[in-house]
ZADO-1210 file (C-alpha; in nm, 4 decimals, padded with zeros to 6 digits):
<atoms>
<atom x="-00.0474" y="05.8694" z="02.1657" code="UNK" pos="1"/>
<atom x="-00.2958" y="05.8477" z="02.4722" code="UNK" pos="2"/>
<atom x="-00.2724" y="05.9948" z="02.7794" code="UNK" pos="3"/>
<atom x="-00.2972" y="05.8282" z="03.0873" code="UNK" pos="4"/>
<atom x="-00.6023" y="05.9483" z="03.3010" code="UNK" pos="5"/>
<atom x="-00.5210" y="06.0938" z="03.6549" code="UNK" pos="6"/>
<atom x="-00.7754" y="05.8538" z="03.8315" code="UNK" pos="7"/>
<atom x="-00.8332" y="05.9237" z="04.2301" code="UNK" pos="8"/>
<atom x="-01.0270" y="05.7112" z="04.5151" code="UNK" pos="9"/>
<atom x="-01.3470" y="05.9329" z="04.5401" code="UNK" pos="10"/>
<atom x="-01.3289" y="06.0585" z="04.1723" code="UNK" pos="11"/>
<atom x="-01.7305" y="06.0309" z="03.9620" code="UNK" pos="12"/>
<atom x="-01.6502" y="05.8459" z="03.6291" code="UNK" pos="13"/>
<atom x="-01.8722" y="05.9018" z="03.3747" code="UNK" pos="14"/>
<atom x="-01.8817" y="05.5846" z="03.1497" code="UNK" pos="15"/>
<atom x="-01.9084" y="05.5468" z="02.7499" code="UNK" pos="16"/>
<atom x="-02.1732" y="05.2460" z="02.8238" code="UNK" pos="17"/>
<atom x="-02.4531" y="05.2572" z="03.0569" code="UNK" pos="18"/>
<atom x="-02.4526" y="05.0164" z="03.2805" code="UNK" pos="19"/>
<atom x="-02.8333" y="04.7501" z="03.2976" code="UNK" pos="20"/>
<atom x="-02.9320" y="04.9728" z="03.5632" code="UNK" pos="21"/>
<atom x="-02.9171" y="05.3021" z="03.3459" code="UNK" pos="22"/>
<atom x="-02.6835" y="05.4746" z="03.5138" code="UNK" pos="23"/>
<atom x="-02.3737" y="05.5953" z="03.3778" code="UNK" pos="24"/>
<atom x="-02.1988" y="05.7404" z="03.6719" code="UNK" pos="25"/>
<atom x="-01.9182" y="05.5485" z="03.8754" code="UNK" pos="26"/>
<atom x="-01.7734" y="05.5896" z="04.2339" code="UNK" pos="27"/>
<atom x="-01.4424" y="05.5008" z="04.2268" code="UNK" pos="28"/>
<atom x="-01.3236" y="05.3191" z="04.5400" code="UNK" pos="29"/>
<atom x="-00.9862" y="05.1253" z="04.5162" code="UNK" pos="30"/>
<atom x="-00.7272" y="05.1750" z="04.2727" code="UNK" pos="31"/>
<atom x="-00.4397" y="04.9410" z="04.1660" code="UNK" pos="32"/>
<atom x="-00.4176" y="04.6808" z="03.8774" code="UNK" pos="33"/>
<atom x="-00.7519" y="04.6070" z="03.8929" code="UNK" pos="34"/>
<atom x="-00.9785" y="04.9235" z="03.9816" code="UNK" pos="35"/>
<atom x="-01.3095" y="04.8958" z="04.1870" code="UNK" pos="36"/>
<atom x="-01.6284" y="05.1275" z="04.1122" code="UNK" pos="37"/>
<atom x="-01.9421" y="05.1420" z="04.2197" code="UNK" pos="38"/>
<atom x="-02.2409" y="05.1983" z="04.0163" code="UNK" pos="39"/>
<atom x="-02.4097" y="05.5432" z="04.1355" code="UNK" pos="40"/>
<atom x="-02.7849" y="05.4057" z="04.0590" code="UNK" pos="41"/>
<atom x="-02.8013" y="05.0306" z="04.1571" code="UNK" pos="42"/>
<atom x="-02.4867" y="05.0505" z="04.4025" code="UNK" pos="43"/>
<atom x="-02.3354" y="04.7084" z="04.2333" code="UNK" pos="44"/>
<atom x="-01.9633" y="04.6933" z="04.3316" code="UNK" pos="45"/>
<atom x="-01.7474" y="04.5817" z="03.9993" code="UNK" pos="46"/>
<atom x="-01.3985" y="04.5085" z="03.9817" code="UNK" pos="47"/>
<atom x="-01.2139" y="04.6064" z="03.6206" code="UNK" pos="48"/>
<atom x="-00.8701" y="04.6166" z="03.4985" code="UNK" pos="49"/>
<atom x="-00.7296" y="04.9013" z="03.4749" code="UNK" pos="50"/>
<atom x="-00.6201" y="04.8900" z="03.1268" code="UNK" pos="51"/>
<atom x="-01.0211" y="04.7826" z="03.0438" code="UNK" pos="52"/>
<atom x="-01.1455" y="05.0890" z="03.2826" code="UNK" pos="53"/>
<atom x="-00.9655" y="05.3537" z="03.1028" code="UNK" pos="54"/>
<atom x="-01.0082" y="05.2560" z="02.7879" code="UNK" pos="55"/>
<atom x="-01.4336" y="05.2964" z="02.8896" code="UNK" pos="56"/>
<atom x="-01.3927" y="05.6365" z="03.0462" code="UNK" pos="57"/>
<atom x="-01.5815" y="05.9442" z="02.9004" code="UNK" pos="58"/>
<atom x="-01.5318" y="06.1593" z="03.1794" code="UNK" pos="59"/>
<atom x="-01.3632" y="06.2312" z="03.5218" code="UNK" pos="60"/>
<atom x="-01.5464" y="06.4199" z="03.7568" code="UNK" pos="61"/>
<atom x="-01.2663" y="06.4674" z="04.0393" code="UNK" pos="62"/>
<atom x="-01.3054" y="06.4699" z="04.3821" code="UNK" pos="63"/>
<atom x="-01.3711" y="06.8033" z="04.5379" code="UNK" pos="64"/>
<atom x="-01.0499" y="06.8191" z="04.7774" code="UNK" pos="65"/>
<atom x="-01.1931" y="07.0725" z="05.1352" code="UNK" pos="66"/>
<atom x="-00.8957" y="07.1086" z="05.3652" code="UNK" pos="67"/>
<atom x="-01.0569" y="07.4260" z="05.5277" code="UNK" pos="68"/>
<atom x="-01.0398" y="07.3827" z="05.9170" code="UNK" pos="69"/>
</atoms>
C-alpha cells in the first residue's frame, strides 16, 4: 500500500519527468484538490490534481521551517 506524501506550501518537489524547460525542480504554492507548482527554471505556473501530482513525485525537499527571533 502507498503512502500518502506530507506535501507543504513552500516544499521543492523533485519530479520523475523533466519538464520542456529541463528543469526538474517544483515550487509548490497552493495545495488542495488540485495542487499548484511552479517550475524552478522557466517559472511556468501549472495546476495538477493531486492524485496526478503524487503519483509524479520523486522527491520532497521540505521547507526549511526558521522561527528564531
Amino acid at each position: 500500500m502507498n503512502t500518502i506524501p506530507k506535501i507543504s506550501v513552500g516544499d521543492m518537489l523533485e519530479l520523475k519527468k523533466k519538464h520542456p524547460c529541463g528543469s526538474k525542480n517544483f515550487l509548490v504554492t497552493r495545495l488542495g484538490s488540485d495542487v499548484r507548482i511552479l517550475c524552478t527554471g522557466c517559472e511556468r505556473d501549472m495546476v495538477l490534481p493531486r492524485v496526478k501530482l503524487e503519483k509524479a513525485i520523486k522527491k520532497i525537499i521540505p521547507t526549511e521551517e526558521k522561527y528564531d527571533d
